[in-house]
N, C-alpha and C positions, 0 to 999 in steps of 0.2 A: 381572385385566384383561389381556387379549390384547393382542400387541400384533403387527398385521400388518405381516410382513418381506416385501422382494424378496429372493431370495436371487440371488449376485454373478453365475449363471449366467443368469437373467432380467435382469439393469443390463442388458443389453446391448441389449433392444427395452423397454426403460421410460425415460423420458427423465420426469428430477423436475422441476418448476419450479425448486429449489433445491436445492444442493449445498451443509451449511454444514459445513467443512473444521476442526475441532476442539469437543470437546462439554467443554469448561470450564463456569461460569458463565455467561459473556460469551454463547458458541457457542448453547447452551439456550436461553438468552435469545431469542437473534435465530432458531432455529428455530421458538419455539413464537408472534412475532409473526407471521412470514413463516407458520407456519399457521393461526392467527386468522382471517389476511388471507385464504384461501382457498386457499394454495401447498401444493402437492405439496412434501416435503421429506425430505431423508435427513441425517445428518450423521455425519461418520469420521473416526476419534482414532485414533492410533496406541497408545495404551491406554487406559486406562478412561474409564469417565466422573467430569466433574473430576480429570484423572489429576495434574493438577499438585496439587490441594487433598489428594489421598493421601498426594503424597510428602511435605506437608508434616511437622514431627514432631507424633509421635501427641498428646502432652498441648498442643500449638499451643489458644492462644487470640485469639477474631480483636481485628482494635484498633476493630472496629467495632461494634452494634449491630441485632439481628438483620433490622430492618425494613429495613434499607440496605445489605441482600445477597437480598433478595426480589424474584423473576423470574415474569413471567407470571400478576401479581396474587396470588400464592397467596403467606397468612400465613405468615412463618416461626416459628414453635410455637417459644420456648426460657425456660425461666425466668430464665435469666442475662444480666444488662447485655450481657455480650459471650460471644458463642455460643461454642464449642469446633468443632473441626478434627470430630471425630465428630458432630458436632450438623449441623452444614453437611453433611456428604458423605448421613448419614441425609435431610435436608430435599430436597436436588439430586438425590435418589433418585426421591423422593416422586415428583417436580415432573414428572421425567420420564416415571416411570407413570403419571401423571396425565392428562398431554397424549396417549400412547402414540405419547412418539417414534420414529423410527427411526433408534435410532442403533447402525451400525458399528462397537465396540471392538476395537479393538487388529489397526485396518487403517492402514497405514503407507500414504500417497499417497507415492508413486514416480514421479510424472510427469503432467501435466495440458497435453491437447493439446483442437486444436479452438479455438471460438471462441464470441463472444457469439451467444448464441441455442443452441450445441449443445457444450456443455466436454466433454471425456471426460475422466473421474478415475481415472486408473490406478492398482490399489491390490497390495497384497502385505501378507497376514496374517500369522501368528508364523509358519508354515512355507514363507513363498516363494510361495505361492500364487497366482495374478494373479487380479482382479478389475477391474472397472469400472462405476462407474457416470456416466450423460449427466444432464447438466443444461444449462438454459436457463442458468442464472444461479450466480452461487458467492459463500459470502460467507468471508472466510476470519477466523478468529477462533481463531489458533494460539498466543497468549499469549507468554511466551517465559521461563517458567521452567526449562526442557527445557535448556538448551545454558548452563552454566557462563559465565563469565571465565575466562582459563585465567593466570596466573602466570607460564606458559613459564619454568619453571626446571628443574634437572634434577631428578631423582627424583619429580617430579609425580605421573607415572605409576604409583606403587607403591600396592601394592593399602593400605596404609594413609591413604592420600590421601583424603578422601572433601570435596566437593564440595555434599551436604546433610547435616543435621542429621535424625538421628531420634529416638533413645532413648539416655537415657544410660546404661544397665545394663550394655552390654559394657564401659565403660570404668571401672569400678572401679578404684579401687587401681594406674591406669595416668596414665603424664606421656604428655599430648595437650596439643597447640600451638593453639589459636583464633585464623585468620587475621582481619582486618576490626573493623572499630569501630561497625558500623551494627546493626540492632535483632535479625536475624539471628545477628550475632555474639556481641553481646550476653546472647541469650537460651541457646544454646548453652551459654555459657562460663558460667552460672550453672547449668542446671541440671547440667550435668558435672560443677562443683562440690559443689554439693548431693548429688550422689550419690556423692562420694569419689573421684574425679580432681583429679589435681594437676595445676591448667589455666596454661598461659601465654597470653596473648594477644599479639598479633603486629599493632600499629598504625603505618599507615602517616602519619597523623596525630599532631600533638602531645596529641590529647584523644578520649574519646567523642565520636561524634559528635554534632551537636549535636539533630538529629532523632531520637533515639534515645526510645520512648515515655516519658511523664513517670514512667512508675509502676517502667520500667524503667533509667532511666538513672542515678538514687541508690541506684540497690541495686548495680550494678553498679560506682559512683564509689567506694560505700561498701567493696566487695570487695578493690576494688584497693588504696586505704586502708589498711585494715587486716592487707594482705598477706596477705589468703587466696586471692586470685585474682593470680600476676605480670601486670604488663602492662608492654613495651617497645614505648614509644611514639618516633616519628619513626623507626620500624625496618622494615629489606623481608627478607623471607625468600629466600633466593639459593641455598642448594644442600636436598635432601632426604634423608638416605641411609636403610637400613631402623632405622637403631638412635637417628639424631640428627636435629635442624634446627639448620641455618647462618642467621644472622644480622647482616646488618649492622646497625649501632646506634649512636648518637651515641658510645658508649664502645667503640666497635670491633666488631669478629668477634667473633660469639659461637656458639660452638658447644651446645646446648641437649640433653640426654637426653631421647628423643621413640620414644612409641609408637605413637601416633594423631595425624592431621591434621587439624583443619576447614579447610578455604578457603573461607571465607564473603565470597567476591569479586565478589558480584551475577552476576546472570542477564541474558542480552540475547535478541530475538526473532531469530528462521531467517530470518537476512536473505538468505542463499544461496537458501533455499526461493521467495522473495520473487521474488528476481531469478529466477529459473528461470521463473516463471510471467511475467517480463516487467515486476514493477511495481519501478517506478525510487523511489531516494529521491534524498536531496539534503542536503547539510551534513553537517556534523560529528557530528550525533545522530543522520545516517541518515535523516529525518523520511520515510517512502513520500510520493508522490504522491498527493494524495488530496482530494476536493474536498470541506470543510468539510458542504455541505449535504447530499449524497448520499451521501458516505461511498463513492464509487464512485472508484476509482484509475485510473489512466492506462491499464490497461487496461480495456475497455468491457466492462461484465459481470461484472465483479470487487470485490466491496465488501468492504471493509475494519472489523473491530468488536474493539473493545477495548484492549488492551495494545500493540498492534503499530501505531495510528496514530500513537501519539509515537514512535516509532521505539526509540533509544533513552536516550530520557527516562522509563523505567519506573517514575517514582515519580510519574510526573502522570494516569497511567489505572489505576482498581483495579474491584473487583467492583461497588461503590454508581453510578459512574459510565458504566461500561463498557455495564453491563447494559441501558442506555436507547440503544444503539444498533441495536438491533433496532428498535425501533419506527421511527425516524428514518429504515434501509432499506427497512422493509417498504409504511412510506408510498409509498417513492418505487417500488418493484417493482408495486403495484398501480397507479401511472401506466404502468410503461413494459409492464407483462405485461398490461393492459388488462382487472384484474379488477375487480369490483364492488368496492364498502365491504360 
C-alpha cells in the first residue's frame, strides 16, 4: 500500500487542512478522524511512530485490554487479556497503513509561526535540516513521556543515570538503585531482580504505592519482605558519584555501593513547547487553557488531544480515553472548515 507523501520542499505551496503535531496513539487517533471527516492531513514526531510506546521496556505488558487502546474502529487482533508493548507498536503499525497516513518521523518542530487559518510548522530532521509544513488548523497531541522529572542532585548527569527502564540483561550481577515507588518502579526493580541484580529501591514514601497494579504490588511487598529486593523507605537520594548513592534515611546518611541508576521520577508534558506556541495554563498542575467542548485552547486554531489536557495530572488521561478525542475535534473542524458529513 502506497502511501502518498509531500516532500518538506513542496510544504511550502501545500497548505493541509491539518497539522497533527505528534503520531502516538492519541496523534493517529485524531489524524485518521480529522480524515474520515474529509481533512487533508499530515502529522510530525520528533521520532517514530508511538515513539513513546517503543521506549517503553521491551517485555512491558499494558494494564489494559486490547479493545481499549483501539483507534479508528479497526480491531486490535491479540490473544492476551492484556496486549504486550510488541503487540501494540505491531497493531499502531497496521492502523497507520491502513488509513495511508502521512506521517513525518523523526521531524523535530522547532517553531510554529503564522496564525489561525495559515500555521507554519517549522521543522528540522536528524541532520538540521529545515522543513515546513502550512496548515489551516493544528491539533497538538505531544503526550509527555519525552522530558523526565529531574532530581536536580549532583551526579544526575552520569551516564549511569538512566531515566527509563528497558531490559534487564546489562545488569546482571550489578548493585542498581530503583528510584520511586509507583508501578514504573515497581516493575523495574522486579524484573532487575529476576535477572540477578542486587536491587535497592529508594522511596520517598513510607510504603508502595498504593496504586501500584493489584497483580504487581504483593509481589513486589512480597520481595521486600523477604529481603531479596532492599527498600529505604521515607529516603531521598542527595548525592550520585560514579561508584556509590548518597542517601538520606530515617537512620541517617547512607552511602550505598551503586552501579546503575533508575530514576523512575515520572514524566511531565513540554510545557515550554506549550508556551512557545502561546497556549497558557493555570494552577499548580499547569492545566492549558482549553475549552472542555472543542478541545480548542486559547489559541484559535490550536486544539489540544490527549495527555497534555490535564496538564500535569498524567495519571487522569491514557490511551483508552485520550483516543476519543479525535472525534470530539473533528466534529467541531467540519463546523468551522465548512465540510460536509
Amino acid at each position: 500500500m502506497t502511501n502518498m507523501r509531500v516532500n518538506d520542499s513542496d510544504a511550502k505551496q501545500v497548505a493541509h487542512d491539518v497539522v497533527v503535531i505528534g503520531a502516538g496513539p492519541t496523534g493517529l487517533a485524531c489524524a485518521i478522524d480529522a480524515q474520515k471527516s474529509g481533512f487533508d492531513v499530515a502529522l510530525v514526531d520528533k521520532g517514530c511512530i508511538c515513539n513513546s510506546l517503543f521506549h517503553y521496556p521491551s517485555n512491558m505488558v499494558f494494564f489494559t485490554t486490547p479493545e481499549l487502546l483501539e483507534i479508528g474502529n479497526i480491531p486490535f487482533p491479540s490473544p492476551n487479556q492484556k496486549p504486550t508493548r510488541n503487540e501494540a507498536l505491531e497493531y499502531y503499525r497496521q492502523v497507520a497503513a491502513h488509513f495511508e497516513l502521512d506521517v513525518r518521523q523523526y521531524h523535530r518542530v522547532a517553531n510554529v509561526t503564522g496564525a489561525d487559518g495559515d500555521f507554519h510548522v517549522h521543522t528540522k530532521d536528524r541532520f538540521g535540516r529545515e522543513g515546513l509544513l502550512r496548515s489551516k488548523k493544528l491539533i497538538l497531541a505531544t503526550g509527555y513521556y519525552d522530558l523526565p522529572n529531574m532530581m536536580n542532585v549532583p551526579g544526575e548527569d552520569l551516564s549511569k543515570v538512566h531515566h527509563y527502564y528497558d531490559d534487564p540483561h546489562p545488569y546482571y550481577d550489578m548493585d542498581v538503585v530503583v528510584i520511586g515507588a509507583k508501578n514504573s518502579a515497581a516493575i523495574a526493580a522486579l524484573e532487575l531482580w529476576r535477572h540477578g541484580a542486587r536491587v535497592t529501591m529508594i522511596v520517598r514514601e513510607a510504603e508502595i504505592h498504593r496504586h501500584v497494579k493489584y497483580w504487581i504490588k504483593p509481589d513486589i511487598e512480597n520481595r521486600i519482605k523477604n529481603g531479596e529486593v532492599r527498600a529505604l523507605f521515607q529516603s531521598n537520594v542527595t548525592a550520585i558519584t560514579p561508584d556509590t548513592v548518597v542517601v538520606e534515611s530515617p537512620e541517617g546518611r547512607i552511602e550505598l555501593k551503586n552501579d546503575f541508576v533508575f530514576a523512575m521520577t515520572g514524566y511531565h508534558p513540554d510545557f515550554d513547547f506549550l508556551e512557545m506556541l502561546g497556549v497558557r495554563n493555570e494552577g499548580e498542575d499547569k492545566l492549558p487553557v482549553c475549552d472542555a467542548d472543542t478541545l480548542e485552547s486559547n489559541v484559535k486554531g490550536i486544539y489540544l488531544a490527549g495527555v497534555i489536557v490535564a496538564g500535569a495530572r498524567t495519571n487522569e488521561i491514557f490511551i483508552e480515553n485520550g483516543r476519543f478525542h479525535g472525534v470530539q475535534i473533528a466534529k467541531v473542524l467540519k463546523q468551522v472548515l465548512n465540510k460536509k458529513p
